[in-house]
Every structure is written in C-alpha cells, then in structure tokens.
C-alpha positions in Angstrom: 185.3 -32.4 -84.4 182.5 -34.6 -84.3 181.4 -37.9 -81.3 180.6 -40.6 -83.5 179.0 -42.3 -79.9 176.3 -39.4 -80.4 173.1 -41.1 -80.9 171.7 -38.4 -83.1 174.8 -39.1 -85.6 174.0 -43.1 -84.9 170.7 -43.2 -86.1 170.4 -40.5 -88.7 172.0 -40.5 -92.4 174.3 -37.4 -91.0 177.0 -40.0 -90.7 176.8 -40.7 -94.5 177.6 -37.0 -95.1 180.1 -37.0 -92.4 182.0 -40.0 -94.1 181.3 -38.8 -97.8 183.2 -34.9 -96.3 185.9 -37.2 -94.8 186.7 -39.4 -97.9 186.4 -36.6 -100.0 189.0 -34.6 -97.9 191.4 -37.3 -97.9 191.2 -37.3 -101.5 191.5 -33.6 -102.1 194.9 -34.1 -99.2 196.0 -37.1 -101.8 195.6 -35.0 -105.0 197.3 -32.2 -103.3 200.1 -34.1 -102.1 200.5 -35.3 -105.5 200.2 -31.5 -107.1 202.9 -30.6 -103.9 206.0 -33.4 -105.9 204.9 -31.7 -108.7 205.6 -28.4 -108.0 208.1 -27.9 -111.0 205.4 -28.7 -113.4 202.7 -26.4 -114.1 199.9 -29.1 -113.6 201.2 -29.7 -110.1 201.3 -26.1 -109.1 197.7 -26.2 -110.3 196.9 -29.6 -108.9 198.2 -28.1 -105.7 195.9 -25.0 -106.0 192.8 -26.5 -106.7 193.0 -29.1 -104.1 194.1 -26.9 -101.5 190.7 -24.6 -102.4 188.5 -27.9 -102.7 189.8 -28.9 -99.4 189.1 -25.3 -97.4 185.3 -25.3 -99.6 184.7 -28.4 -98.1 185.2 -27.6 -94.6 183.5 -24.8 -95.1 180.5 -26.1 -96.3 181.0 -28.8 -93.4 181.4 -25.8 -91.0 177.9 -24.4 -92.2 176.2 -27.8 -92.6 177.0 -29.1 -88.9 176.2 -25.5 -87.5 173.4 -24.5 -89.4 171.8 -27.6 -89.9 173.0 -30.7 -87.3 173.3 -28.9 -84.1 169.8 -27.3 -84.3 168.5 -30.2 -85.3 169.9 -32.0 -82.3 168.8 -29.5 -80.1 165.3 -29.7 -81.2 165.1 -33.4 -81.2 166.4 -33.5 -77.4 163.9 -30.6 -76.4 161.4 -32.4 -78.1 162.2 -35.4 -76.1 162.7 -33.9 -73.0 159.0 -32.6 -73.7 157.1 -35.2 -74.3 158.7 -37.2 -71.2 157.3 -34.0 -69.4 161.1 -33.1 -67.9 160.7 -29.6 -69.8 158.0 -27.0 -69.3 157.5 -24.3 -71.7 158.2 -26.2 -75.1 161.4 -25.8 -77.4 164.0 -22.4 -76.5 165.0 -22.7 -80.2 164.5 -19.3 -81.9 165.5 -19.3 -85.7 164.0 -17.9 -88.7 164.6 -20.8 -91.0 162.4 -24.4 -91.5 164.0 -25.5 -88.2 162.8 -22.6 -86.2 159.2 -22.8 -88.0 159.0 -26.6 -87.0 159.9 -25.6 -83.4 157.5 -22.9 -83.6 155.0 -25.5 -85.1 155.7 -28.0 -82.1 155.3 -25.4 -79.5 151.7 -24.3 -81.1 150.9 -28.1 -81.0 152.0 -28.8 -77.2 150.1 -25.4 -76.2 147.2 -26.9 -78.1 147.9 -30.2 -75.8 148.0 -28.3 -72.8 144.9 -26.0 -73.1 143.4 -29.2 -74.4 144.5 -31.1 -71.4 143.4 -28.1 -69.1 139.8 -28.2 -70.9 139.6 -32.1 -70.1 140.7 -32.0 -66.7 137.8 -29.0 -66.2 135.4 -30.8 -67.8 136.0 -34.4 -65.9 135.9 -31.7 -62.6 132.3 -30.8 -63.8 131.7 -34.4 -64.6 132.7 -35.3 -60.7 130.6 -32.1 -59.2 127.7 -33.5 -61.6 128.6 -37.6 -60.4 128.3 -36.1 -57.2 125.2 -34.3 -57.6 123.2 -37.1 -59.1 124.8 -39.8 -56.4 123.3 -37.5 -54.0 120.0 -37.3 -55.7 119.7 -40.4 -56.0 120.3 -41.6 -52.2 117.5 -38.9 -51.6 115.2 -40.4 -54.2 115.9 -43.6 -52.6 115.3 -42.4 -48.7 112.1 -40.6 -50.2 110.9 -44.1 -51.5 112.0 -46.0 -47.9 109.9 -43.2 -46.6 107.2 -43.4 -49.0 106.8 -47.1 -49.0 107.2 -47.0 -44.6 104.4 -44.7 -44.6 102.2 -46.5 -46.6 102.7 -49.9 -44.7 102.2 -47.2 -41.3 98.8 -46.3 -43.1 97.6 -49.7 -43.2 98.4 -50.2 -39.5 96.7 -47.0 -39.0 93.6 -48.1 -40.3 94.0 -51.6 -39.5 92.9 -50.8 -35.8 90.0 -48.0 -34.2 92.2 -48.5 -30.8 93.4 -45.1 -29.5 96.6 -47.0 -27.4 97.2 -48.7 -30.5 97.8 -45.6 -32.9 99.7 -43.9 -30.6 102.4 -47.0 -29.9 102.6 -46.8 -34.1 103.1 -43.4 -34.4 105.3 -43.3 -31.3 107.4 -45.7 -32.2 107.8 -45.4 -36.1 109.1 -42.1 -35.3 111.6 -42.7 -32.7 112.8 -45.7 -35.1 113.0 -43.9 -38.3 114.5 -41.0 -37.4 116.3 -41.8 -34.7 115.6 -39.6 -32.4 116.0 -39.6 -28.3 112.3 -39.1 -26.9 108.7 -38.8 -28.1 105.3 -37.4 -26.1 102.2 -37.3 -27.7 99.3 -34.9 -26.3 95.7 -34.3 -26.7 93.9 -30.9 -27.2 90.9 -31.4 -25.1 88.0 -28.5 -24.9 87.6 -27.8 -21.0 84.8 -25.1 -20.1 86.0 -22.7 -23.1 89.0 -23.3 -22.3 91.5 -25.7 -24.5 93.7 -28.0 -22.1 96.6 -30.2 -23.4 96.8 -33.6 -21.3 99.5 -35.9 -21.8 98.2 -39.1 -23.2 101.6 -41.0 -24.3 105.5 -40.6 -23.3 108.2 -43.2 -24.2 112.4 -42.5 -24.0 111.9 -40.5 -20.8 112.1 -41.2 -17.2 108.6 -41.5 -15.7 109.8 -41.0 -12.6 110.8 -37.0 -13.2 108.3 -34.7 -12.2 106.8 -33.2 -15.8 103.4 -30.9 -16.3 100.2 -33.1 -17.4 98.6 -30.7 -18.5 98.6 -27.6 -20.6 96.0 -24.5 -20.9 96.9 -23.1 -24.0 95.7 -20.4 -25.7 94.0 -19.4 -28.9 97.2 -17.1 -30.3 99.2 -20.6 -30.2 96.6 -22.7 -31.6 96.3 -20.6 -34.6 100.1 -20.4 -34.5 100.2 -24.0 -35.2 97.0 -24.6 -37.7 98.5 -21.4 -40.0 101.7 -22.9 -40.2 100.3 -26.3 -40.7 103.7 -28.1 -40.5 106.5 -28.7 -37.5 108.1 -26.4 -36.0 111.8 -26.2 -34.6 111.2 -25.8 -30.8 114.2 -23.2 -30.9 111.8 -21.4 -33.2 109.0 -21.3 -30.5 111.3 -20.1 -28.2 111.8 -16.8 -29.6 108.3 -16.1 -29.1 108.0 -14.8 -25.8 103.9 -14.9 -26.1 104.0 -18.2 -25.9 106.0 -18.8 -22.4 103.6 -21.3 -21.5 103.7 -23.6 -24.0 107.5 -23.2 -24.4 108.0 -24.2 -20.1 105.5 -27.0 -20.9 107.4 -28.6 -24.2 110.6 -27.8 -22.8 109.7 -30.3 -19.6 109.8 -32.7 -22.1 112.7 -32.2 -24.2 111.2 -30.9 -27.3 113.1 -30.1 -30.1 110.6 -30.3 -33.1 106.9 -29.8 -32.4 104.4 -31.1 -34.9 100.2 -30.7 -34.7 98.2 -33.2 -35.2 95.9 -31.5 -37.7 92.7 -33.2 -38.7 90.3 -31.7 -41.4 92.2 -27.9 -39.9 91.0 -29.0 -36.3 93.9 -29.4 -34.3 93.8 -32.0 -32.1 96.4 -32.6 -30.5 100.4 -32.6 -30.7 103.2 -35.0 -31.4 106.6 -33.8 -29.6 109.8 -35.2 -31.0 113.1 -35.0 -28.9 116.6 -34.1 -30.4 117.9 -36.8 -33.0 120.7 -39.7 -31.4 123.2 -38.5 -33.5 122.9 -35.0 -32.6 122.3 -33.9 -36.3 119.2 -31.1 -37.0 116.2 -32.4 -38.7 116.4 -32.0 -42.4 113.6 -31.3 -44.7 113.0 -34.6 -45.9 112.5 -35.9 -42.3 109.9 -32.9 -41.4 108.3 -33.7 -44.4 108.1 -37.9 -43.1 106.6 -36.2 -39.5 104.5 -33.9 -41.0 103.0 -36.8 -43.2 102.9 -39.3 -40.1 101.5 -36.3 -38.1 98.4 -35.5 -40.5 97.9 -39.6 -41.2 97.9 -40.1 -37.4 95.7 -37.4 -36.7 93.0 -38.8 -38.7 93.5 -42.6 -37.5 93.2 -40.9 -33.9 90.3 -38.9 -34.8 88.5 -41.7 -35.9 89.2 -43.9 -33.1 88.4 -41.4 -30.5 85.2 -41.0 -31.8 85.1 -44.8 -32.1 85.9 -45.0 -28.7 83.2 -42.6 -27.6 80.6 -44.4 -29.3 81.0 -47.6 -27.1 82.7 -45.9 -24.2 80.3 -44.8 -20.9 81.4 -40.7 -20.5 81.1 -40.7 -17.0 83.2 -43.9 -15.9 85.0 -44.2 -19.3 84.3 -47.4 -19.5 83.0 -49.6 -22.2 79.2 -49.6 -22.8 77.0 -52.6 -22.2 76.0 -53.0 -25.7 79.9 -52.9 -26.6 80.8 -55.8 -23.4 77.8 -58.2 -24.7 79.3 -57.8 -28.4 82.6 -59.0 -27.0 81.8 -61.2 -25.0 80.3 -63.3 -27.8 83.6 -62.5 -29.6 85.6 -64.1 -26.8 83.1 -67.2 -26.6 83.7 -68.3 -29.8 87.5 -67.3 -29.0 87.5 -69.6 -26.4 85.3 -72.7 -28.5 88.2 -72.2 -31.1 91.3 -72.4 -29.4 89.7 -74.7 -26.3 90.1 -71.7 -23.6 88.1 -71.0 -20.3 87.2 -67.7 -20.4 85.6 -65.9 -16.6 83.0 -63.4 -16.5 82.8 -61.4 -13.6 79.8 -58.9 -12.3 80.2 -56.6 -9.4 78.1 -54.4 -7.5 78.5 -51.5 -5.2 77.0 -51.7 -1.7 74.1 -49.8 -0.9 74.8 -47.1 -3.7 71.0 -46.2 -3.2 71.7 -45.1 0.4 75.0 -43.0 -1.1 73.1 -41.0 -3.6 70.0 -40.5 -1.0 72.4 -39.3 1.9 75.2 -37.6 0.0 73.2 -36.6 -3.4 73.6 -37.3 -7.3 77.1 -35.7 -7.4 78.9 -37.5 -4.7 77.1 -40.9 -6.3 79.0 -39.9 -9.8 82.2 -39.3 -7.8 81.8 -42.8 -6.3 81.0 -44.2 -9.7 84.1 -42.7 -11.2 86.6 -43.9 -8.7 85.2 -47.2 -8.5 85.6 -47.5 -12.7 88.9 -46.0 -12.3 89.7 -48.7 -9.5 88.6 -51.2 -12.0 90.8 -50.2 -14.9 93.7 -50.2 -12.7 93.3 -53.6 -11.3 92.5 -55.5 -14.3 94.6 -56.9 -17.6 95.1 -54.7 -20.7 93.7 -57.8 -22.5 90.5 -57.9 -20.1 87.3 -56.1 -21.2 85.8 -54.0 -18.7 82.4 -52.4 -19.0 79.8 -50.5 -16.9 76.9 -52.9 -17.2 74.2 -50.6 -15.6 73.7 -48.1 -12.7 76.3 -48.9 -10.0 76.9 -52.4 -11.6 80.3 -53.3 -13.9 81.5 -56.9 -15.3 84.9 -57.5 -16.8 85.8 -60.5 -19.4 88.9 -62.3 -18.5 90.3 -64.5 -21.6 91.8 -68.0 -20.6 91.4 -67.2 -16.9 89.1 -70.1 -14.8 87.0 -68.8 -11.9 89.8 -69.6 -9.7 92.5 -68.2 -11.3 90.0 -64.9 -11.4 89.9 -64.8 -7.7 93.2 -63.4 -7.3 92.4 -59.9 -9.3 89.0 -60.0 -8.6 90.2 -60.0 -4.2 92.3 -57.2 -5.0 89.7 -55.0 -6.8 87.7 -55.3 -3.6 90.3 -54.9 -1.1 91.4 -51.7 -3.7 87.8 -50.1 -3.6 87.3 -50.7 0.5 90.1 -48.6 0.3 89.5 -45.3 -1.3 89.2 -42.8 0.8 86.0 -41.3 0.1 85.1 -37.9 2.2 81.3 -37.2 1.0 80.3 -33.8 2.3 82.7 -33.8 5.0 82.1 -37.2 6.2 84.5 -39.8 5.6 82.8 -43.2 4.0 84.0 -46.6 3.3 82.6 -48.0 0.1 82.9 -52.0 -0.5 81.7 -54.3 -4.2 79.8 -57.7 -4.1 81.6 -59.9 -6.8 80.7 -62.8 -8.4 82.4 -65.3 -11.1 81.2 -67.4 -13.3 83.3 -69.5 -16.2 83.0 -70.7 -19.4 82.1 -73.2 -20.3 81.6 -75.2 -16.6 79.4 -72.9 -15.8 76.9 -71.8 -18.8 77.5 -72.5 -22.4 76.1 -69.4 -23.6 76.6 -65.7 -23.1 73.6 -65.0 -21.7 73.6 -68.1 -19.8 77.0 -67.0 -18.5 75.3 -63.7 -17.6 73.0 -64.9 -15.4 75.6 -67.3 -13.6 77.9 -64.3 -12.9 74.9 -62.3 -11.5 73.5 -65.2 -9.6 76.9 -65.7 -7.9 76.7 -61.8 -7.2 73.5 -61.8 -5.9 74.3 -64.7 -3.2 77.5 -62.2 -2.2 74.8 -59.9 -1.4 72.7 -62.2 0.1 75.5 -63.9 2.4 76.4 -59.9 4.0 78.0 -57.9 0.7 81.7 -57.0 0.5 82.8 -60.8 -0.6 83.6 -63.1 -3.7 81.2 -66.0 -5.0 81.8 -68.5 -7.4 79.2 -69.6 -9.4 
C-alpha cells in the first residue's frame, strides 16, 4: 500500500502513524481471531464484531488520511521543489479548497511576488546599465573636452609666444592635422585687391605640391557674409548645395576640403583655414568643430597681430625687412654670436647703375626691378638669414655662424640669380647685375656699425674694380 523507500515517508513523522495503523490492525486481527475460537460464547461473537468494525474504521480512516492528507502533501512538497530548482514554470497545479490548497495558493502568490520582483530588478539594473553607459560616455567627453581645453591653452601660449606669420600658421597647421586626425590642411588669406577681395594661398601641408591647384581666389561679398553670419565651420558638402557660390566651391574642392572654417578676427574675416576629410573616414563631430572653431578664432588673432607686426618692419614694395628692423637684429645676432663664440657675415649689395634704369625706363620699371631683385634675394638666402632693404636700390642680409668665405657660395649664386632675370623694360630686353660685398664678425669690425662700414667698403671696391663681382672685406 505504501513505499517505505519514499523519502517524504523517510523524513516526516507519517511513518509513526503508518506504524501506530499497522500495530493497531494487527491487534484488532489478534482480538478478532480470538473472538473467531470463541464463537460459541457470546463475548467472542462480540469480540469478533467489534474487532472486525475497528479493523474496517481503521482503514478507513487510513484510506482518508493517506488520500486527503499524505498524497497532497507530497505533491506539493515535490512542486515546490521542482520550483525553487527552477525545473517548473507556473508554480504548484494543486487545486483544493482545504489548508493544503490555501498553502499552495499562498506559495504561488509568493513565487509571483518573486517573479514580478525579479522582473522589476532585472528592469531596473537595465536602466542602471543604459544610465552606466550614459555617464561612461559623458565622462570620456568631459575628459576629451579637458585634452581639448588644456591643448588649446598650451596652443594659445605658442600663439602669442611668437609675432612670426610662418610661425602661427605651422602651429595652427599642424595642431589640427594632429588632433583630429585629419588627411590635409590649407590655410588662405583674404587680401583687399582694388575693391576686390582675393584669397591667396599662404600655407598647404598633406598635399602634393606638385598638382596643379588655383592660388588664388576672387570671392565675393555674398560668401563673405555667408561665412562672418554663420561665424563657425561649415561642412564643405554644405557649401556645395549652394550653387551661388560655384567659385569658391571649384576653388576648395582643388584642395580637398571637407570642413571650411573663417578666420574671424574682431568680425573681420581674414582669411580661411581648410581642413581635409578625417584618417579614419569618420564625420567631424561637434566637439571637434567646436576645437576648430576655437583654434580658428585664437589663430585669427595671433595672425592678425603678426601681420600687422610684420607690416610695421616689413618694406611694402620689396617685402622685405626695414632698415630700422635689420640694424635692431643685427645687434641681436652680435651679442648671439659673443655668447655662443659664432662668426656671424654681413653682406651689402647694390644694383648696377639703377639711376640709369629709372632715367631710361621710368619710376615703374625701377619698382619692377626692385621687386624682383628682393624677391631673388628671399629665394637664395637661409630661412634663418635676415634680409632687409637697407635703402634705395641697396639690401644687406645677416648670415648667423657663416664666415665671409663660407658666405661666398650663396652670396655667388644671388648674383649669378639676378644677371639672370629676364627683364624686358618697355620692350627692350635688359640685363641687370649686384655689386656685393662681405664683411665678418668679429675679424673684420667688432661693432655693428663698424661691421656696416666694412660690408659697404668691400661693396664699394666691387664697384670700383668694374661692378657685377664679390669682395671680401
């Protein structure tokens, strides 16, 4: 009737009762068998009777005990295992309208409670990630906003660390391309032309020089005011569906533009920074146009002021530096030189029978002369040597930790250079030649206006000796 192996019966006090009914069966079956030899006797018949009734109302009650009351309770108690180990969904199937059906009722409730619980915890640790990731991703743009913040104040101390126009553009040039990554970078100047505003290319690095690209640009008002209302940079797609501005667009295009940003000082523009596309291909996001538009305004200002610098101790014409800006220096590079135990060489040069150009040919043609020679000069001469107009048709340059001899080797070319312009003055073709003349520190003079007048001595005798010729002091 009954597996005495069940575990339920092994570890519950069910198997009390179930040996308590057995003993008290075997008893009953005793005193019956005892009532049954009796038979002939009226207390065996009743012996008999009474045992045979206690015996069928105790496996009765049995009956109802292990039905109503063991099997449901071993039903529930495997359920309930079978739901906490997560093997059953749904809770306990036991339906009854006694205790045992409330407590499964009751445990249902509570594992409902669990799982709306459960479902409530795992939605809230899903808002907890979303929020994680949220703040994570706030905080890596707080922290590329400081890296930005902190670059652009170090760029502003470079900026006005220096009133050199080459110099602000290589920093602005180059802290771009490295901190955003991006493929190419042009800057250009707005220059005011006879009422008409004229772009000129003034600094290109991450393209090939040798492709064939526009130098310059006459833009108009419309796309001037374009850029100063919107103040910021723009996408260079953006630009392109503006059909108004077809010039501009060819122009930018020719050198791979892909975000265009104006160099706005004090809401004058003057000039433009052109970025190219980003190495990794990505678009620009805000925090990066906000970096460019920052660098952009900073650099504008640091350009503004140099240029003006510049202008103050620059000769328009030959743009060249001014005499009073060359005799500055070259006490600067004297006492360079007394420090650190350099020779330094001082050249002056002359142009031959300029008088007799500007009487024959007029005024004019003497400035083009003039120009050409400067530009001759620039070209031939170290980024490190100062070059000046010193008056009229004369120019010197300064050239740090170079001796007089070592100077003959640029100082040859500049006048093999300029006997080789091609001049054509009013139709006629004319050959113009220098008269040079070197003189070093400290061999030669000790001071800079002693120096001065050993360079122009040594010029004068190049005159003296038949012009178009080299002499040493």
């Amino acid at each position: 009737m009954f597996d005495l192996k069940n575990p339920f019966l092994q570890r519950s006090n069910f198997l009390l009762i179930l040996y308590g009914s057995l003993i008290l069966i075997i008893g009953l079956l005793f005193m019956t068998f005892l009532g049954l030899r009796m038979l002939d006797t009226q207390i065996g018949i009743l012996f008999s009777a009474v045992g045979i009734a206690l015996i069928l109302l105790t496996a009765f009650i049995n009956y109802l005990m292990f039905s109503q009351l063991f099997k449901p309770i071993q039903v529930l108690i495997r359920e309930t295992e079978e739901t906490l180990q997560g093997m059953r969904k749904g809770g306990i199937s036991l339906v009854r309208d006694d205790e045992i059906g409330l407590l499964a009722n009751n445990f249902n409730q509570i594992v409902l409670d669990a799982q709306m619980k459960r479902m409530e915890l795992e939605t809230s640790n899903r808002e907890l990630a979303k929020h994680a990731e949220i703040i994570e991703k706030t905080y890596r743009e707080l922290d590329k906003k400081v890296y930005d913040l902190f670059t652009l104040f170090n760029i502003g101390k470079e900026l006005n660390s220096t009133l050199s126009v080459e110099s602000i553009l290589k920093i602005s040039c180059f802290t771009s391309m490295g901190q955003l990554g991006i493929t190419a970078m042009t800057i250009v100047f707005l220059e005011d032309e006879e009422d008409e505003c004229v772009m000129n290319k003034v600094y290109m690095k991450g393209l090939r020089k040798d492709t064939e690209r526009p130098n310059t640009l006459k833009t108009s008002g419309d796309f001037l005011d374009f850029l100063r209302l919107n103040e910021q940079s723009v996408l260079f797609a953006i630009l392109e569906e503006k059909p108004e501005f077809k010039h501009e667009i060819d122009f930018f295009n020719a050198y791979k533009a892909h975000l265009i940003a104006p160099l706005l000082a004090q809401d004058q523009i003057i000039g433009v920074m052109i970025l190219g596309k980003k190495m990794s291909g990505e678009e620009f996001v805000q925090g990066e146009k906000d970096f460019i538009n920052t660098l952009a305004s900073m650099s504008a200002l640091a350009l503004r002021n140099a240029r003006h610098y510049e202008q103050a101790i620059t000769d328009a014409m030959t743009k060249l530096f001014l005499k009073r800006y060359f005799q500055l220096r070259l006490g600067d590079e004297i006492k360079r030189a007394d420090r650190y135990h350099n020779k330094m060489t001082l050249m002056m040069a002359d142009i031959d029978y300029f008088k007799r150009v500007n009487d024959t040919y007029g005024h004019t043609k003497g400035d083009e002369v003039l120009i050409a020679v400067a530009k001759v000069i620039k070209e031939n001469f170290r980024d490190v040597d100062i070059t000046a107009r010193y008056g009229g048709e004369e120019f010197t340059c300064i050239m740090p930790e170079v001796s007089k001899e070592e100077a003959l080797i640029p100082a040859e070319r500049l006048r093999k250079a300029v006997e080789a312009i091609p001049f054509l003055l009013n139709g006629v073709n004319v050959t113009v030649t220098i008269s040079i003349g070197l003189a070093e520190y400290s061999g030669d003079a000790q001071t800079p206006l002693l120096l001065i007048e050993a360079a122009d001595a040594a010029l004068y005798r190049s005159k003296e000796n038949g012009r178009n010729q080299i002499t040493l002091a």
